[in-house]
C-alpha positions in Angstrom: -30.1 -5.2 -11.5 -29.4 -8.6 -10.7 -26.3 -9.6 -9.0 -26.2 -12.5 -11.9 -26.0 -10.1 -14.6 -21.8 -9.6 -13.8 -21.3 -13.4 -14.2 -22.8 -13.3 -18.1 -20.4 -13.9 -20.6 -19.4 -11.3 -23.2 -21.3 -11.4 -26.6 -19.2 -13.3 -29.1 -18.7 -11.1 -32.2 -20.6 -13.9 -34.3 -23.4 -14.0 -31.5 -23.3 -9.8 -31.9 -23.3 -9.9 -35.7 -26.0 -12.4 -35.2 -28.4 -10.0 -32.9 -27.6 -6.7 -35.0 -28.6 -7.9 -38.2 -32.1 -9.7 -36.7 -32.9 -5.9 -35.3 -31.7 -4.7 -38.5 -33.8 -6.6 -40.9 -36.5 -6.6 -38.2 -37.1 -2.9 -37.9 -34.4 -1.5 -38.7 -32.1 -0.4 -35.7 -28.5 0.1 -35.9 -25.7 -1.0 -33.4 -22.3 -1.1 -34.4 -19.5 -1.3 -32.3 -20.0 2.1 -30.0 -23.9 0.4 -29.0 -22.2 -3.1 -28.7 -22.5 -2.8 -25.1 -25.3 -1.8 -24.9 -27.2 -4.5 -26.7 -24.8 -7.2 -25.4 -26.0 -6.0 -21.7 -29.5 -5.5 -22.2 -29.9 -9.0 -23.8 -27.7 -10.7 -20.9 -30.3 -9.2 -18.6 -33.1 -10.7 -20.4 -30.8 -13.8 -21.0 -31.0 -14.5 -17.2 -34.6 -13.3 -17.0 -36.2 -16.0 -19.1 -33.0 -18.9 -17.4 -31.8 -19.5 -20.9 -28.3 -21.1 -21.6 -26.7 -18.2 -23.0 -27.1 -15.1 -26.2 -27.7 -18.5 -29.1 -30.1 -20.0 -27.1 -32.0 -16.9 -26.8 -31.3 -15.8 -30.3 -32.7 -19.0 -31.3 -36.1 -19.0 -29.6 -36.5 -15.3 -31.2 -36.2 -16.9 -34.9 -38.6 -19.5 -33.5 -42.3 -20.1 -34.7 -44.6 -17.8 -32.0 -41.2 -16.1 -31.1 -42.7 -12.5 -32.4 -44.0 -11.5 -29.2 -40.6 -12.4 -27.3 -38.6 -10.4 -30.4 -41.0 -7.3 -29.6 -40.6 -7.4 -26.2 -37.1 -7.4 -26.8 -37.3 -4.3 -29.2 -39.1 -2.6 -26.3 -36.1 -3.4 -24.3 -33.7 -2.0 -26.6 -35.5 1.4 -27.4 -35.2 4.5 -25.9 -38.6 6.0 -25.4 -37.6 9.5 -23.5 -39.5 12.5 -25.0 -41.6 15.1 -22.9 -44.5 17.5 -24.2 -44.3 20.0 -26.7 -40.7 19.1 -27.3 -39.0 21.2 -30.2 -42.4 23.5 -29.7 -41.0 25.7 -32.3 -41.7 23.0 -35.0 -45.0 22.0 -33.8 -45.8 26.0 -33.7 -45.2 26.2 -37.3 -47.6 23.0 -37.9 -50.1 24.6 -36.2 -49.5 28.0 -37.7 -48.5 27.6 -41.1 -48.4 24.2 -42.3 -52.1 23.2 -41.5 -53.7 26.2 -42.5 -52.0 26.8 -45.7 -53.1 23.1 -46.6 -56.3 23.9 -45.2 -56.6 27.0 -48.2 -55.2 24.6 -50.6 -58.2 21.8 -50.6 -60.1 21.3 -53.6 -63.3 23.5 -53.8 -66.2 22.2 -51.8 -63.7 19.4 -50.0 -63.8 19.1 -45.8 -61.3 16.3 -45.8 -59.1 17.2 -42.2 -55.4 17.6 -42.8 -54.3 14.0 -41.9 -50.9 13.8 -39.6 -49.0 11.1 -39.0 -46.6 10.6 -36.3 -44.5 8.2 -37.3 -42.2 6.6 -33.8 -44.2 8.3 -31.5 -43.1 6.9 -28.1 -45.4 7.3 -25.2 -47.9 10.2 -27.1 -46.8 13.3 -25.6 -45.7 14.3 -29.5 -49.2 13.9 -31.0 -51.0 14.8 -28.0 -49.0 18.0 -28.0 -50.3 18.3 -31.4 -53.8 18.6 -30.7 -53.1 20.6 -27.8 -51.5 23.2 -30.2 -53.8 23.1 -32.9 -57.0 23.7 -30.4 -54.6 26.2 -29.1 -54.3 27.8 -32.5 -58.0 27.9 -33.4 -58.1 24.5 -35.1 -60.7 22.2 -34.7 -59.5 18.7 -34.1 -61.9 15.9 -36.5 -62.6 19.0 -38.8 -59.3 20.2 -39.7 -56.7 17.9 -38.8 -56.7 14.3 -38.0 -53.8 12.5 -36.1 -52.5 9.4 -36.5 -49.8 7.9 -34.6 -47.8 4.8 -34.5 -45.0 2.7 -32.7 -43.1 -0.5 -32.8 -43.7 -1.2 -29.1 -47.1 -2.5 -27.6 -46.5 -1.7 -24.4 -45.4 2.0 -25.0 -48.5 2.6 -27.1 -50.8 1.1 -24.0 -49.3 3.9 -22.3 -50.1 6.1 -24.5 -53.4 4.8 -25.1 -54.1 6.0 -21.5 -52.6 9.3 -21.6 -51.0 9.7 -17.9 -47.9 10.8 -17.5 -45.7 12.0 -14.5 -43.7 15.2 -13.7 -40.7 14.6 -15.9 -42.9 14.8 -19.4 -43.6 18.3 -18.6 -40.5 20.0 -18.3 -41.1 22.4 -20.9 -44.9 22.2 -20.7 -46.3 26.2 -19.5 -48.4 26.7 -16.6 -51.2 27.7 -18.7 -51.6 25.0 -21.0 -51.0 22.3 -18.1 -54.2 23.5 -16.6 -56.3 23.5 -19.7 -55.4 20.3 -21.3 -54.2 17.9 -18.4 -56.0 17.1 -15.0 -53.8 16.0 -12.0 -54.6 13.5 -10.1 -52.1 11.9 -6.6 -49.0 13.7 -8.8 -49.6 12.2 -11.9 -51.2 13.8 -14.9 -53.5 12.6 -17.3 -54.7 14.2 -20.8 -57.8 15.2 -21.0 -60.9 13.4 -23.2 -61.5 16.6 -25.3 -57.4 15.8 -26.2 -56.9 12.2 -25.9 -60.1 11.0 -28.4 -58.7 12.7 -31.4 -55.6 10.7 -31.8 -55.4 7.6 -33.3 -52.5 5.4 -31.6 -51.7 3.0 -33.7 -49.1 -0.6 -33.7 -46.7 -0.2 -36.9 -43.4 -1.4 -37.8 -41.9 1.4 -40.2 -40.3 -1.2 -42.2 -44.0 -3.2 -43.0 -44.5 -1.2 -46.1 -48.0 -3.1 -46.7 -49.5 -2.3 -43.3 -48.5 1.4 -43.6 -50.3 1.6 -46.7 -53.5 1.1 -45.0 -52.8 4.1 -43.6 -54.1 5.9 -46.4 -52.5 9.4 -47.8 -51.2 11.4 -45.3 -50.6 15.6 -45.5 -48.2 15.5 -42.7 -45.5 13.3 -41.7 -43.6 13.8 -38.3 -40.6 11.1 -37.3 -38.5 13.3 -35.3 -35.4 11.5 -33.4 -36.4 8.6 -34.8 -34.1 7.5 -37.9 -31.1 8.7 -35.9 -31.7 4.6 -34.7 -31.0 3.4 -38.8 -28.7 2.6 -40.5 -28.2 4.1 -44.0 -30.3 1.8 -46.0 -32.9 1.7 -43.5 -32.7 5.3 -43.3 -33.5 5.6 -47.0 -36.1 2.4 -47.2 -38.0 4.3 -44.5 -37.4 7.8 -45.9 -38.8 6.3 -49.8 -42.0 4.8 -47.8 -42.6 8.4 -46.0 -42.4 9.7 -49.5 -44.6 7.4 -51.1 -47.5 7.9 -48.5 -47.4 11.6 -48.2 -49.8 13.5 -50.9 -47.9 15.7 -53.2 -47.4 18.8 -52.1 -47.6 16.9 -48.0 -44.7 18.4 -45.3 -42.2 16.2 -43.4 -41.0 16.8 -40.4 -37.3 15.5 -38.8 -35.8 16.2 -35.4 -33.4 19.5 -35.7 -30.7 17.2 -35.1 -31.7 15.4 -38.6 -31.2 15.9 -41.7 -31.8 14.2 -45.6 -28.2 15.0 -46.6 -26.9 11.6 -48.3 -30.3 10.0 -47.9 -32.9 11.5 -50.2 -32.8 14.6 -52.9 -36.8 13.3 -53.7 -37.7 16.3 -51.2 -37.7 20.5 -51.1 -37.0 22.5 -48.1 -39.6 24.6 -47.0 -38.3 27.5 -45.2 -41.2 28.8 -42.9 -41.4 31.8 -40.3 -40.8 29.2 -37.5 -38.6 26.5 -39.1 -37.4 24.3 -42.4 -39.0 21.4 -43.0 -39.2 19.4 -45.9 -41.9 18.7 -48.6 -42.7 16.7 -51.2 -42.7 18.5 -55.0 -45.9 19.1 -56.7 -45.4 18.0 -60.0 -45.2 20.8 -62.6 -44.4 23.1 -59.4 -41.2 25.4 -59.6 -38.6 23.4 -56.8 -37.2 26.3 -54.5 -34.4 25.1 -52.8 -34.5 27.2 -49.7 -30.9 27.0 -48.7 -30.3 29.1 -52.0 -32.4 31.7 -50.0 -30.3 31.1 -47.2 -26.7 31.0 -48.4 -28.1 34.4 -50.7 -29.1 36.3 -47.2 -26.2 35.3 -45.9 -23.5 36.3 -49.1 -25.7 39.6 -48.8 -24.9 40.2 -44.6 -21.3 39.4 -45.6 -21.2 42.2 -48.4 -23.0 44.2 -46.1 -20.2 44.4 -43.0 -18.0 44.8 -45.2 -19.1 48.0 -47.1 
């Protein structure tokens, strides 16, 4: 860090209202006053970087003509991009083991379209790669039965991903086994193999550009997972309504553990699965089972149950 970065003044609370809602209305992220210093430091830094005057200065050049490429790079600043491999496996295991197949039975007679996944703020790739790795894993055939898709804001995180090499840290809950069969190491560093690597799809999306997502096409399965934990409410539900609108009825998504659609959306079921709960969207004229009936039910039952 440069020694500079102590001598730049403190955001003014019009310059931070100013930042927060550009990255708001932008795509979408959230800082209020607990991530105030946060932002206010990571833009000073950049600030110095580019030998502007000061935060309106900068702000400025961001709302200027050809200023997208400086507002991106910025958005890559701000993000947090930490995930590892196989991360929430138990999740991905019921994708693999229950979700895909059972959509796979459910095709029209005489249809071979692949189950079409989407993973929607995918970081660096280890989410969809693990993925593929799973579903080959599971007997799937990758092009035949599933497709994936995968998208983020940031350019230079997907050219990362795009190359598929990653170091020790992304495999800290990675087994031995699979390691060996779907990664080749090379001077520490580890890259995913071709037979993995060619059957994703990495592409650049904003998950507020409505009209660019929909050239993505239907999708079965959606997975943004620690994602809209970054949103504010509204964003939360804009981005929730478009993840809706894209997913064929019927079509799962999938949240990190740690989120939920409580206060958000009531437009989707729970699924409750052997592995997990996930969500899904209704097929129309389909019974709705709400699985936390079935839960809070197995749960009044335990209850009677001790105390008989």
């Amino acid at each position: 860090m440069s020694p500079l970065l102590d001598e730049t003044p403190a955001m003014s609370e019009s310059e931070f209202r100013m930042y927060a809602e550009l990255l708001r209305t932008h795509c979408g992220l959230h800082f209020d006053d607990g991530s105030r210093f946060l932002l206010e430091k990571r833009v000073g830094r950049r600030v110095q970087e580019l030998g502007l005057g000061g935060f309106a200065a900068y702000h400025f050049e961001l709302r200027s003509p050809g200023g997208d490429e400086e507002l991106a790079h910025l958005v890559d600043i701000l993000t947090t991009n930490e995930t590892y491999f196989f991360r929430e496996c138990s999740q991905l295991q019921a994708l693999v083991g229950e979700i895909i197949p059972n959509l796979l039975l459910q095709r029209k007679a005489g249809s071979t379209r692949p189950i079409s996944v989407w993973s929607a703020g995918c970081s660096s790739g280890e989410e969809p790669y693990s993925v593929v790795a799973l579903a080959m894993e599971a007997g799937l055939v990758p092009g035949r039965d599933l497709r994936v898709y995968a998208s983020d804001i940031s350019r230079p995180v997907l050219t990362r991903s795009r190359r598929g090499v990653y170091r020790e840290a992304s495999f800290r809950e990675t087994p031995d086994d699979l390691r060996g069969r779907y990664f080749e190491e090379k001077d520490g560093l580890y890259r995913v193999k071709d037979e993995v690597r060619k059957h994703v799809d990495f592409i650049h999306l904003n998950l507020l550009d409505e009209s660019k997502i929909a050239l993505l096409g239907a999708m079965d399965v959606v997975l943004c997972r620690n994602v809209i934990i970054y949103f504010d409410a509204e964003t939360k539900r804009r981005v929730i309504q478009t993840f809706y609108d894209r997913l064929r009825p019927g079509g799962f998504l999938l949240l990190g553990h740690s989120e939920s659609l409580i206060n958000i959306s009531s437009a989707f079921e729970l699924a409750h699965l052997e592995r997990d709960l996930v969500y899904r969207r209704p097929v129309p004229g389909e019974e709705i089972r709400d699985a936390w009936h079935d839960i809070a039910r197995n749960t009044a039952a335990a209850v009677d149950g001790e105390g008989a």
